[in-house]
C-alpha positions as CSV (number, residue, x, y, z in Angstrom):
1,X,113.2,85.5,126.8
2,X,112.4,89.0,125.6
3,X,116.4,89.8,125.7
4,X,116.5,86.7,122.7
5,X,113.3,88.6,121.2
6,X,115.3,91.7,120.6
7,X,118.4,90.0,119.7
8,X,116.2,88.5,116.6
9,X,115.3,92.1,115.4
10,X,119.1,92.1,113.7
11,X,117.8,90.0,111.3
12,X,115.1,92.1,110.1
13,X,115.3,93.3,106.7
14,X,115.5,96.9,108.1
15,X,116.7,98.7,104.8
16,X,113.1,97.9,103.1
17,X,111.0,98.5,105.7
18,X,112.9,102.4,106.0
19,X,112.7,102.4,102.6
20,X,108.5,101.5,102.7
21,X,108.1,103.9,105.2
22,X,109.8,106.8,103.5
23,X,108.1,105.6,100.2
24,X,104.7,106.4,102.1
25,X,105.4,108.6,104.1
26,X,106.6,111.9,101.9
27,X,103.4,111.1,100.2
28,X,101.5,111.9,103.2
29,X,103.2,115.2,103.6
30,X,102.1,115.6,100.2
31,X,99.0,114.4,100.9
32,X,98.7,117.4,104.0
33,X,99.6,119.8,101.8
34,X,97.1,119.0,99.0
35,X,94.8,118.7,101.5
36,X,95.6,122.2,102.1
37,X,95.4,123.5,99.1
38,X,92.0,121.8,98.5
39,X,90.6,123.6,101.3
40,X,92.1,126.9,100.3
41,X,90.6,127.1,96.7
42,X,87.8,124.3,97.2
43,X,84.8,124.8,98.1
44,X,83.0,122.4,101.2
45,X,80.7,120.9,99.0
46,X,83.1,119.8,96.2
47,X,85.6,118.3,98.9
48,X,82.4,115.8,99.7
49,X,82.5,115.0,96.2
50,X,86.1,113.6,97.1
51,X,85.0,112.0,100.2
52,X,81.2,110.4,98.3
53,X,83.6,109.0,95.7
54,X,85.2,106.3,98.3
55,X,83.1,103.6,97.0
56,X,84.6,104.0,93.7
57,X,88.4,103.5,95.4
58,X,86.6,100.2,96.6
59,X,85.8,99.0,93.5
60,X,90.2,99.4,92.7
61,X,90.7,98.1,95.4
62,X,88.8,95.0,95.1
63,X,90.3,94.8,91.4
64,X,93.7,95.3,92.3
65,X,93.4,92.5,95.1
66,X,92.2,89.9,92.0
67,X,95.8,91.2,90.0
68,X,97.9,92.6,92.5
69,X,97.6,90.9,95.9
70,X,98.6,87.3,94.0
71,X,101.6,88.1,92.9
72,X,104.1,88.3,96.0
73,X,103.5,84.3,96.1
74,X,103.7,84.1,92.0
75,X,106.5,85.9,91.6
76,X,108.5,84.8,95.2
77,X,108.0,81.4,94.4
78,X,109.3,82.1,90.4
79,X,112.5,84.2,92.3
80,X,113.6,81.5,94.7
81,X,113.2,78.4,92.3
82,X,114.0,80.2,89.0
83,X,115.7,82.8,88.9
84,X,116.0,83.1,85.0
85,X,112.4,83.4,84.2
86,X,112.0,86.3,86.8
87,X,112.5,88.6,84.3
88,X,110.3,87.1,81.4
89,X,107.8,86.7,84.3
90,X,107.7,90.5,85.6
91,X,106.5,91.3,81.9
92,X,104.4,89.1,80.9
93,X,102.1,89.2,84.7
94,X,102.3,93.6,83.8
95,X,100.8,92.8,80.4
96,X,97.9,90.7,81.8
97,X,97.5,93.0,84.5
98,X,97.3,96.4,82.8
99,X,94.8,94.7,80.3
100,X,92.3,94.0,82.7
101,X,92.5,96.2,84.7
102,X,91.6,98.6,81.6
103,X,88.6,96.2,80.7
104,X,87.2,96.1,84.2
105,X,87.5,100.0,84.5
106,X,85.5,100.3,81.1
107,X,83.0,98.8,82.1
108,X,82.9,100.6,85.9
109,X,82.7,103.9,83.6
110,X,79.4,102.5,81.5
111,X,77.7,101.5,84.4
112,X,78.9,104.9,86.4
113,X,76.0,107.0,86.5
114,X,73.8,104.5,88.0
115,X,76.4,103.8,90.9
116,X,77.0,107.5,91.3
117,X,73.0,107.8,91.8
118,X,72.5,105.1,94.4
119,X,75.4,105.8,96.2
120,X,75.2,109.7,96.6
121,X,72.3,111.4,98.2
122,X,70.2,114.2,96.1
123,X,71.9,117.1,97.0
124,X,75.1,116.2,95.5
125,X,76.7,117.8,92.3
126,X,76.2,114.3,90.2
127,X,77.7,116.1,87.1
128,X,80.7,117.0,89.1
129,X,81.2,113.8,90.9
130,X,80.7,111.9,87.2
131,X,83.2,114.3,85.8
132,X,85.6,113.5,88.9
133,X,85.6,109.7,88.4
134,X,85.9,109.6,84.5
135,X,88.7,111.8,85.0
136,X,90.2,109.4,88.1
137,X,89.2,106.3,86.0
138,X,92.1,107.6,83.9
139,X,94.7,107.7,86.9
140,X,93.8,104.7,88.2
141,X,94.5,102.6,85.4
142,X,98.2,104.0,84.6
143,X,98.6,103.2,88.8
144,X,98.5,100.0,88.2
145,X,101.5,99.7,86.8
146,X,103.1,101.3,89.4
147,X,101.3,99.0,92.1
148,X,102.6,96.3,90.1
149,X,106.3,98.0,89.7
150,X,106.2,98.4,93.8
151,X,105.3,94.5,93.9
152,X,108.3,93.8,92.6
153,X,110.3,96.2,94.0
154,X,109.1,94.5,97.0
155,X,109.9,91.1,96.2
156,X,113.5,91.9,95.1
157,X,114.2,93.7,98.3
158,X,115.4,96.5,96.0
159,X,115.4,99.2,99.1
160,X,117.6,101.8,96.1
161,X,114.5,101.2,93.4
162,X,112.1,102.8,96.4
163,X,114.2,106.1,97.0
164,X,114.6,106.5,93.4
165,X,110.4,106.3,93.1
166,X,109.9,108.2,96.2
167,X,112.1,111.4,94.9
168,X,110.3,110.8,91.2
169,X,106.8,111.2,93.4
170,X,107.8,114.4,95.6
171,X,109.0,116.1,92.9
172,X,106.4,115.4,90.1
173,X,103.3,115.8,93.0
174,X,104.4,118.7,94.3
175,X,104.3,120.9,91.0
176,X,101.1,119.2,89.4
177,X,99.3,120.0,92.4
178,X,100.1,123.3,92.8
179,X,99.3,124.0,89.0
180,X,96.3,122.1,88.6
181,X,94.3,122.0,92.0
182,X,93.7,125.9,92.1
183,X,93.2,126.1,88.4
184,X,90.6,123.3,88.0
185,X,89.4,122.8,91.4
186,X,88.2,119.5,92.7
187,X,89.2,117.6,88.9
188,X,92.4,119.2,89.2
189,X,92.7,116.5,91.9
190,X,92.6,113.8,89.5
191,X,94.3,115.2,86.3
192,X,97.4,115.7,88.8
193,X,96.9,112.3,89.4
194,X,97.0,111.2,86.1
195,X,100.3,113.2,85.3
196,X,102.0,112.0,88.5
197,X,100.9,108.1,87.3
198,X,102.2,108.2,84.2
199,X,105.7,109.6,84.9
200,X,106.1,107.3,87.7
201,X,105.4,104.4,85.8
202,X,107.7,105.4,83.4
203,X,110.6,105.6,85.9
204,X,109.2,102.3,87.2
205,X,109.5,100.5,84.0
206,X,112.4,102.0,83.0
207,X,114.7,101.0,86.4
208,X,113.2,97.6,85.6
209,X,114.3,97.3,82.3
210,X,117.6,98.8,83.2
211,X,118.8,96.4,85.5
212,X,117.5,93.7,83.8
213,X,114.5,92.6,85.9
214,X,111.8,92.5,83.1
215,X,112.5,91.7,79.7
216,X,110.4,92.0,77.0
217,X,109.5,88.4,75.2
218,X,106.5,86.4,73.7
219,X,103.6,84.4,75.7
220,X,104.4,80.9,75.9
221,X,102.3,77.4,76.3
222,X,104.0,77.1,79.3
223,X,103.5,80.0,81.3
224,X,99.4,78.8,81.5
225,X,100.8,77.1,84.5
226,X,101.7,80.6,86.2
227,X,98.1,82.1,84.8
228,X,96.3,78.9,87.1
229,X,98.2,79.7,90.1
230,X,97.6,83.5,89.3
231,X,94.0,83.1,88.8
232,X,93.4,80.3,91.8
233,X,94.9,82.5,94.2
234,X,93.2,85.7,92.8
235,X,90.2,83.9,93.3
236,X,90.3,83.6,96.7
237,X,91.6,87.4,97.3
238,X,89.6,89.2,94.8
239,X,86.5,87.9,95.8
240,X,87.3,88.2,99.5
241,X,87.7,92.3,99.2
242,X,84.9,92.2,96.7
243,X,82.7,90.8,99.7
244,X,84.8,93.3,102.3
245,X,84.1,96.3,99.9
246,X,80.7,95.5,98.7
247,X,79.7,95.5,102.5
248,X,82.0,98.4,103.6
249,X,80.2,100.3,100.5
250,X,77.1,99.5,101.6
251,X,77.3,99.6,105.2
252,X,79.6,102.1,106.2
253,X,80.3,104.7,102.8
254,X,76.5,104.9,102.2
255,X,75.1,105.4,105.7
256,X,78.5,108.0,105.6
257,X,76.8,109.9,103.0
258,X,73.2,109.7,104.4
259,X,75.0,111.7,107.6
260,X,75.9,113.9,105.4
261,X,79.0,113.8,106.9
262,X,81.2,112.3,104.1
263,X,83.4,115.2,104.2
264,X,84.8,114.4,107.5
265,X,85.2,111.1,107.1
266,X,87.1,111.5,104.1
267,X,89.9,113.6,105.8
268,X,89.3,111.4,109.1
269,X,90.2,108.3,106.9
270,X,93.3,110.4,105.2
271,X,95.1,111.0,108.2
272,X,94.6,107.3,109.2
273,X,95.5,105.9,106.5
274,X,98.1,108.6,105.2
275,X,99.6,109.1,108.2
276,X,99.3,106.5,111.2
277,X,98.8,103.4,109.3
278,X,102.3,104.2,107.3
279,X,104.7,101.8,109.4
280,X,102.1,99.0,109.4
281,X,101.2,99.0,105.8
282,X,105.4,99.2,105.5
283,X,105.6,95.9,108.1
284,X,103.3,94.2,105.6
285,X,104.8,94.1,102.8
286,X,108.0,92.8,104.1
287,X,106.1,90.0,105.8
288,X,105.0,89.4,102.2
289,X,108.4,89.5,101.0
290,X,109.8,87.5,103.6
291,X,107.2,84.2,103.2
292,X,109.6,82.8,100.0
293,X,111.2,81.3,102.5
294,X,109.1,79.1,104.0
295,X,106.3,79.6,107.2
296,X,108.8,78.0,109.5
297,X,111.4,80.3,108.7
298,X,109.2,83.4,109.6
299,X,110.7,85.3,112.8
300,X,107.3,86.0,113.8
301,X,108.1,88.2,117.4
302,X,110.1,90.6,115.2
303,X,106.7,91.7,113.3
304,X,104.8,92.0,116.8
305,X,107.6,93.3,118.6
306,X,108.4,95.9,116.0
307,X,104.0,97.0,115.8
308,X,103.9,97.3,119.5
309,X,106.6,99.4,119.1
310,X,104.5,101.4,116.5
311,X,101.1,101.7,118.2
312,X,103.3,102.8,121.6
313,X,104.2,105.9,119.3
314,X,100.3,106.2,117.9
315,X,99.7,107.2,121.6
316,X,102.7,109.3,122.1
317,X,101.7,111.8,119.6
318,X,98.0,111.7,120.3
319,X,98.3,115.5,121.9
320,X,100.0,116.6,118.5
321,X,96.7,115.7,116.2
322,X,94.2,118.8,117.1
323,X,97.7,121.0,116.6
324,X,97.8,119.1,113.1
325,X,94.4,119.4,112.1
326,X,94.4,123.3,112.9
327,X,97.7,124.8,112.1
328,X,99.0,122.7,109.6
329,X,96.2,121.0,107.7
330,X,94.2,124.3,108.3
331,X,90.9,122.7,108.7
332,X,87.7,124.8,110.0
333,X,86.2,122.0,111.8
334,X,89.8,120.6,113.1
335,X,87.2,119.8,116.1
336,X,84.9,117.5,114.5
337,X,88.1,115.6,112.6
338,X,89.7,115.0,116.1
339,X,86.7,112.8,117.5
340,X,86.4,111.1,114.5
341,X,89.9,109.9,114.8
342,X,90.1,109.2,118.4
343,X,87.1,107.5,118.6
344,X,88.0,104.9,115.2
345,X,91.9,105.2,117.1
346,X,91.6,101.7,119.5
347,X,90.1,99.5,116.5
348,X,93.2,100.3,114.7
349,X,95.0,98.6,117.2
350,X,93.4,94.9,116.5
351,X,93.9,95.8,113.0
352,X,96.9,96.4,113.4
353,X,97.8,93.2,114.9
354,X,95.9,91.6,112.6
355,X,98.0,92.6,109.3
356,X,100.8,90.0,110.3
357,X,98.8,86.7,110.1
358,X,96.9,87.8,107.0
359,X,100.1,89.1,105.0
360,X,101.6,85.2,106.0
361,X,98.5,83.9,104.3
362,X,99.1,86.6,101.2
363,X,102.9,86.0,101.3
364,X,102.4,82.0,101.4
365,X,99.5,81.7,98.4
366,X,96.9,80.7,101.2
367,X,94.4,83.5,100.3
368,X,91.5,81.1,101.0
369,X,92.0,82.1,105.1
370,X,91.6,85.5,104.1
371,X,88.4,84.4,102.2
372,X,87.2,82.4,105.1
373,X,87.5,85.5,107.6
374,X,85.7,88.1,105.2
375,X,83.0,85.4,104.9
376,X,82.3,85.2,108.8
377,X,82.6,89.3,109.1
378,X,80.1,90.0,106.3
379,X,77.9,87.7,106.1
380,X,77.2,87.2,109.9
381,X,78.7,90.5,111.5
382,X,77.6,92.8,109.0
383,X,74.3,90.8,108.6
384,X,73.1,91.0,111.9
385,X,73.9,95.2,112.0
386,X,72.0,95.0,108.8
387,X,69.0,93.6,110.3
388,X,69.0,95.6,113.0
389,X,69.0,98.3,111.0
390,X,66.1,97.1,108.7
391,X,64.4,96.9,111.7
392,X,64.9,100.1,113.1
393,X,66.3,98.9,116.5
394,X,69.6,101.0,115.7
395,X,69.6,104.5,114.3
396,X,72.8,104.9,112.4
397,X,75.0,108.3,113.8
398,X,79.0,109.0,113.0
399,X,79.2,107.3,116.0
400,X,77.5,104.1,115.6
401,X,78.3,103.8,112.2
402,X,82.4,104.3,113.2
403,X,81.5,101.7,116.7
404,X,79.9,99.4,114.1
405,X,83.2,99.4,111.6
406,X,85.4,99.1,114.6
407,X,84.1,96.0,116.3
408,X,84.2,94.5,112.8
409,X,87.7,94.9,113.0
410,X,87.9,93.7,116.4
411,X,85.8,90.7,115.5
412,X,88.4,89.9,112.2
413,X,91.2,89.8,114.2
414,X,90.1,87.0,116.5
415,X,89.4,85.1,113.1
416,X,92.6,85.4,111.8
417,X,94.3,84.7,115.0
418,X,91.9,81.5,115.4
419,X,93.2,80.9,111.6
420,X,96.9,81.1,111.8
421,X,96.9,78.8,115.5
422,X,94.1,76.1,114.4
423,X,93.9,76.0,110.1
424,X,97.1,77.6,108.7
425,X,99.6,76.2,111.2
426,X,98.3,72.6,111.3
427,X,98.2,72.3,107.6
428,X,101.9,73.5,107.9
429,X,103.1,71.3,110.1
430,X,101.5,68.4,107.9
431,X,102.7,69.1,105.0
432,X,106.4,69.3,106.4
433,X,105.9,66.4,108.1
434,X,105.0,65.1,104.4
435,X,108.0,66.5,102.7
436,X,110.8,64.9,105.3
437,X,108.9,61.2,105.3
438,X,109.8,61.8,101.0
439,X,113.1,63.0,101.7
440,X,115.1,61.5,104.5
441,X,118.1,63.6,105.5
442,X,116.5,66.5,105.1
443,X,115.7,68.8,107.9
444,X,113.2,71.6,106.0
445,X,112.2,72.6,103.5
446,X,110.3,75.2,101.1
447,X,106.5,75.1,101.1
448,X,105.1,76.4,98.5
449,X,101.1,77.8,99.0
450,X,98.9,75.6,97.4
C-alpha cells in the first residue's frame, strides 16, 4: 500500500513546487540578512515598530484574500475551458485588482492614526510607526501586482517565469537593502520595499506580455459573468480572513504589544514564516493549481506524503536554530527567540496538515468551507478566551497568549478535516453522480466550484 503511495509521487508536478520553494526561499536568506542589518544599525525600540505594525499586514492580508485568493478557481476554470480568453482575462482581473486595492489602502491611510493609537501601547514612537506605514502603504500596493503576476505564474505551471522573478528579487533586494536600511533606518525598510515592488512587477508584467499571456483589450458586457464568480467567491474568502485577522489583531497582536514583547514575536514569526513554513506554503499553491482538474482527480497521499516528509526535516534541524539565531542572524536575545519558536513549533504541525484540505476548497471555488471553519474558531474559540479574559480568570503571558494561538490551530484543523470527509466530499460525490445521470457514457468529469 505505501510502495503504490510512493509510486504516485512521479506524478507530482515537481518542477513548480522546486521552483515555489526557491522562489521563497532566497527571500528568506534575504530576509536573515536584512534582519541583520536591522539589528546592526537599528535601534531595539524601532525594530518594535516593525514588529507593532503586524496588524497592518493583516489588514493586506485580509484585502488580498477578497482579490487574490479567488483567482486560482477564476482563472483555472477560464484556462481549462478557454484557453483564448486567458490572456484578455489575466488583464482585465490586474486592472480590477490594482484599483482596489489602491482605494482600500486610501482609505486604511485616513483612518491610520486612530488604528496606530489603539493598537500600540503609549510608549511607542507613533510618529515613527505612522511614518513607517505611509511609507509601506506605498509598497504594498505596487505588490499586488506581483501577487497577482505569481497567481498566474502559478496557474500556468510556468516553473521558468519563477527563476526568472526569483534572480530579479535577489538581485534588486540585496542592493536596496544595503543602501537604504543603514541610511534611513527603520523606513529604509519600507522604501527598499517599494523599489524592489516596482521592478519586480515590471519584470512580471513584462514576461507576461511577452509570451503572450495577458493582452491588453477593452471591458466587455460579457466578462460581468467572471466579476459574479470573482466577487461570490471573494466573498466567502475575504470576509473569512477579515474575521481570522480581525481576531488575530485583537487577540494575539495586541495582547503581543501589551507584553511588550512585540519585538520577539516579530522575528519569532519571521523565522517561521520565512523559513520553516517555505515548503508548505510551496505545497499549497500547487494544490491550488492542481484542482482545474477536478476533486476526483486530486492525488491526495502525494500532498500528505510529501508534508510528512517536510515536518520529519522541521525536527531534524531543530539543534541548528539557537546556532542560527546567534551566529548568523546575530541576535542579542537569540535565547528568548528560541522558546518562542519551540514552544509555537508542534501547532505548526496541524497547520500544516491542515493547508491541503483548505487549498482544495481555494483551488475548487468552495471558499464558503473556509468561511464556515473561521466562523467556529472566532466566534466560539476565540470567544470563550475572550471571556475568560474579561473576566480575569486567565492572565495573558508570551506563553498563554502563543498556547492560546496554537490550540486554535489545533482546533481548525479538526474543522477542516471534519469539512473535506462530511460537507466537501459528499457534495462532490453528488454532483458527479448528477453530471453522469446527464451524460451517459461518460465516466467523469470537470466540476467546476460553485
Amino acid at each position: 500500500m505505501l510502495k503504490d503511495k510512493f509510486k504516485l509521487l512521479k506524478f507530482f508536478d515537481w518542477k513548480l513546487f522546486v521552483s515555489l520553494i526557491c522562489l521563497a526561499l532566497v527571500p528568506a536568506i534575504i530576509q536573515t540578512i536584512e534582519t541583520f542589518v536591522i539589528s546592526t544599525h537599528v535601534s531595539t525600540s524601532e525594530i518594535d515598530v516593525i514588529g507593532q505594525i503586524e496588524w497592518f499586514d493583516l489588514i493586506d492580508e485580509t484585502i488580498q484574500a477578497f482579490l487574490i485568493i479567488p483567482l486560482y478557481s477564476i482563472l483555472n476554470v477560464i484556462l481549462k475551458h478557454d484557453k483564448k480568453r486567458f490572456p484578455h482575462a489575466t488583464f482585465k482581473t490586474m486592472i480590477i485588482a490594482f484599483a482596489l486595492y489602491t482605494v482600500f489602502s486610501i482609505v486604511v491611510l485616513i483612518y491610520s492614526a486612530t488604528l496606530i493609537s489603539y493598537m500600540n501601547p503609549n510608549e511607542t514612537d507613533l510618529a515613527l510607526v505612522n511614518s513607517y506605514l505611509t511609507t509601506s502603504t506605498i509598497a504594498f500596493m505596487v505588490g499586488i501586482i506581483i501577487n497577482f503576476v505569481n497567481v498566474v505564474f502559478v496557474v500556468l505551471g510556468k516553473s521558468k517565469n519563477l527563476y526568472i522573478f526569483l534572480a530579479a528579487k535577489v538581485f534588486v533586494t540585496i542592493i536596496s537593502d544595503f543602501i537604504l536600511i543603514p541610511q534611513f533606518g527603520v523606513v529604509g525598510v519600507a522604501i527598499s520595499n517599494i523599489a524592489i515592488n516596482i521592478i519586480l512587477a515590471t519584470v512580471g508584467l513584462f514576461i507576461l506580455f511577452k509570451q503572450k499571456t495577458m493582452k491588453i483589450c477593452w471591458f466587455k458586457k460579457e466578462d460581468l459573468s467572471v466579476a459574479k464568480d470573482w466577487a461570490r467567491i471573494g466573498a466567502f474568502s475575504g470576509v473569512q480572513q477579515f474575521i481570522a485577522n480581525i481576531v488575530y489583531a485583537l487577540m494575539i497582536v495586541k495582547m503581543v504589544n501589551l507584553v511588550s514583547e512585540s519585538g520577539n514575536y516579530w522575528v519569532s514569526n519571521n523565522f517561521i514564516w520565512g523559513w520553516l513554513l517555505i515548503p508548505v506554503n510551496a505545497m499549497r499553491e500547487v494544490i491550488r493549481k492542481d484542482c482545474k482538474d477536478g476533486y476526483f482527480e486530486l492525488k491526495q497521499s502525494n500532498y500528505y506524503l510529501i508534508t510528512s516528509f517536510i515536518l520529519i526535516l522541521w525536527c531534524v534541524t531543530i539543534p541548528l536554530w539557537t546556532p542560527f539565531f546567534r551566529n548568523i542572524e546575530r541576535l542579542e536575545n537569540y535565547e528568548r527567540i528560541f522558546q518562542i519558536v519551540i514552544l509555537a513549533f508542534p501547532f505548526y504541525i496541524p497547520y500544516a496538515f491542515q493547508q491541503i484540505p483548505d487549498s482544495i476548497f481555494i483551488g475548487l471555488g468552495k471558499t464558503k468551507y473556509n468561511f464556515i471553519n473561521t466562523c467556529i474558531i472566532n466566534f466560539i474559540y476565540y470567544g470563550v478566551w475572550y471571556i475568560l479574559y474579561k473576566t480575569e480568570v486567565v492572565t495573558f503571558t508570551m506563553t498563554t497568549i502563543i498556547l492560546m494561538f496554537g490550540f486554535g490551530m489545533v482546533t481548525s484543523y479538526v474543522v477542516s478535516i471534519l469539512e473535506e470527509k462530511i460537507f466537501l466530499r459528499k457534495e462532490m460525490q453528488k454532483s458527479e453522480s448528477v453530471q453522469l445521470e446527464e451524460i451517459p457514457g461518460k465516466e467523469k468529469s470537470f466540476i467546476n466550484g460553485d
